[in-house]
KOLZA-204852 format. One record per residue (C-alpha): residue in one letter; y, x, z. Coordinates in steps of 0.5 Angstrom, whole numbers, plus 500, padded with zeros to 3 digits. Layout:
! residues N
AYXZ...
END
This chain:
! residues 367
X641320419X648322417X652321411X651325405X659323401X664319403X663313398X656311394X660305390X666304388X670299390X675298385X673292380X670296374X673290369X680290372X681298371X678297364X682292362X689294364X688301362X685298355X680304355X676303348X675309343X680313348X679320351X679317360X681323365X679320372X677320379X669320380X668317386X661314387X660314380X661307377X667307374X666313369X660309368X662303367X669305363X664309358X660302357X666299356X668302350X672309353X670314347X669321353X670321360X672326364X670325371X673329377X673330384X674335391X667333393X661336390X656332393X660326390X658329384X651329386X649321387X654321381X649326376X643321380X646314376X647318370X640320370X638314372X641310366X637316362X631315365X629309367X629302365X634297369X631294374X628300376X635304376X638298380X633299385X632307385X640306386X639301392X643296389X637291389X631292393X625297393X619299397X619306398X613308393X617305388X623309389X619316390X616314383X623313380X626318383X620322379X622321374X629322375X630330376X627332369X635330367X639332374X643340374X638344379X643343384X644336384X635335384X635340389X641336394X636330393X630334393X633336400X635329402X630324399X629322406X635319406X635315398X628313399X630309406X635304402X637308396X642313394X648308395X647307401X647314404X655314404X659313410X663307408X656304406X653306412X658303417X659296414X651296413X652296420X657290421X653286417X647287422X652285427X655279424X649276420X645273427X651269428X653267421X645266418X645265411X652262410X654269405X647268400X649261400X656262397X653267393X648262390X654257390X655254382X663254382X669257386X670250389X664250392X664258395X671256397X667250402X663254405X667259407X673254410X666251413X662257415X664263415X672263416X671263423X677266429X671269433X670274426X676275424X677278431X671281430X675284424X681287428X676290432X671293427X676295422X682298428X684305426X680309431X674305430X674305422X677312421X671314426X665311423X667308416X672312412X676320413X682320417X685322411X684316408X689313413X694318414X700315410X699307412X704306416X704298416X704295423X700289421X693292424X688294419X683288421X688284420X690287413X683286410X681279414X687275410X683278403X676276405X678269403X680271397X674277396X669270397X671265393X677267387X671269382X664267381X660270388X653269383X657274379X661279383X657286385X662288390X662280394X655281394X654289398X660287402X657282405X649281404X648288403X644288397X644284390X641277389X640278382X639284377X644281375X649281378X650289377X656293376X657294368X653300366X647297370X648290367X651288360X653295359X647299359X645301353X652303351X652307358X645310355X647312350X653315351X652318358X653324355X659323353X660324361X664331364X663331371X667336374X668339381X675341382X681337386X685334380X691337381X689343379X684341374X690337370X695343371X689348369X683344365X686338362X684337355X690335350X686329348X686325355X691319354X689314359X689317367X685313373X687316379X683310384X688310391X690317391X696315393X692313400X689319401X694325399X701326401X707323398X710330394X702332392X701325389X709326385X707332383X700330381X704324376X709329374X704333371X700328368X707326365X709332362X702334358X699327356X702324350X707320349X704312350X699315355X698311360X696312368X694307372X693308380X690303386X693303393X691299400X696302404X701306400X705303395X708309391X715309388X716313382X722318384X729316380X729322376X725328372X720323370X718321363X714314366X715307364X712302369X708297365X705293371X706294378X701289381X703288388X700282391X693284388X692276389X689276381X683271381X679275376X680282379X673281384X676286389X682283391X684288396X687294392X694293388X695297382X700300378X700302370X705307367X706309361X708315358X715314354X717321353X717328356X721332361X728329360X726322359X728319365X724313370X724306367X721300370X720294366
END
């Protein structure tokens, strides 16, 4: 079978973005991806949220978890979804009575690819879910049960013991420099594009390897949604959901429709569409995936018509973009290069947070 999107779950910590955009009662212009962050952000307290991207079938699982929260109950969503197990019998019956609250066009895609979201659930039918499903596959003979053990482990301490202990080992990290080398990674897991502008010489498997410690044992794995997919393949509890499925389900609910899901690609729709009432921007690690002058001109825009003390935050793996010396009207608030922060629950991405401080012929600054 192959992929229907790109992603079926976003990657970013959902609290981490929450938090250094302080999102509560604001009006939140962002990337929509696989869906969880405009979700979770509506649950945390954003007053409206307008979710874009180029890819329509990305809007499609998007709509999905929308309806799902609508329709069903949590566990059930969950389940429909693919974050906890499901039989397909139950997932047909849930998809259901889903379809009542999806657009036309996104019931008939699912319609056509139920095949697919009955197998293991919607989140799962995504190319970068696929391939590490894969490589968990591969490396669980080999490793048994030592990642479900650190996933039930009380403390940080203890994951931190089975990880040094059982997991930590040469053989998987040389598996990491292999599965995740460029020409594989980039064949089977994620677009070329996603890796056009990284240019660090230290390989990719070894990126990601010196984050996995950080990734199994920085925050509590029993409570870490992200840990527990990317390594399990699955969560061990309802739990142990991203927000919108766990604490924030009501408000996601009840708010749902308080979500604009919009197919365009960003820059246009902010030179074109973006209503006056925006004041906070996420734009995931574009920086990563569009070129540098693309991305200069997307911030620059975004400058120009936000209001002043709006504020735009963005993620990166590979490229660390600068703001240009000039013509810009943004202050760096914070410009977090380590990503080694012990609450973020996916410490593989940096971030920057910029602020608004005037207009046009304002100047950068950074603080």
């Amino acid at each position: 079978m192959n992929a229907l999107f790109g992603f079926g779950f976003s990657q970013e910590d959902e609290l981490t973005v929450a938090s250094m955009l302080d999102v509560t009662g604001r009006t939140v212009l962002c990337v929509a991806s696989g869906g969880d962050i405009p979700l979770s952000l509506l649950a945390r307290g954003a007053r409206h949220i307008i979710a874009v991207d180029i890819s329509e079938a990305q809007l499609h699982l998007c709509r999905l978890k929308a309806a799902a929260i609508q329709s069903l109950d949590q566990e059930a969503a969950a389940g429909l979804l693919g974050f906890i197990p499901a039989s397909k019998s139950q997932r047909r019956s849930w998809m259901a009575a889903c379809i009542e609250n999806l657009p036309e066009a996104a019931a008939a895609f699912w319609r056509l690819h139920e095949t697919s979201l009955l197998h293991r659930g919607a989140i799962w039918c995504g190319r970068y879910e696929r391939f590490i499903h894969k490589l968990q596959l591969i490396v669980r003979p080999l490793l048994g049960r030592a990642f479900i053990d650190l996933a039930r482990c009380a403390t940080t301490r203890e994951q931190e013991l089975v990880f040094d202990r059982r997991i930590g080992r040469p053989w998987l990290r040389a598996f990491f420099r292999f599965a995740f080398s460029r020409k594989i990674y980039s064949r089977h897991g994620i677009d070329e594009r996603g890796l056009a502008n990284r240019s660090s010489e230290v390989p990719l498997g070894e990126q990601y390897w010196a984050k996995l410690r950080s990734l199994c044992t920085a925050t509590l794995a029993q409570e870490n949604p992200w840990l527990q997919l990317h390594t399990i393949g699955r969560l061990l509890s309802p739990g142990a959901v991203p927000h919108y499925l766990g604490d924030g389900f009501s408000s996601a609910r009840q708010l749902v429709g308080c979500i604009h899901w919009v197919h365009s690609d960003l820059l246009s729709y902010v030179k074109e569409s973006c209503p006056t009432e925006v004041t906070r921007v996420f734009l995931s690690n574009l920086p990563d995936w569009c070129s540098p002058p693309v991305f200069e001109e997307l911030v620059r825009e975004l400058a120009r018509k936000l209001p002043v003390e709006s504020r735009i935050l963005w993620s990166y793996l590979h490229t660390d973009w600068q703001l240009p010396a000039r013509n810009t009207s943004l202050i760096i608030e914070s410009d977090n290069r380590s990503s080694s922060r012990g609450l973020d629950r996916f410490p593989f991405y940096a971030y920057t947070c910029a602020r608004v401080a005037g207009h046009e012929d304002a100047g950068c600054q950074a603080t």
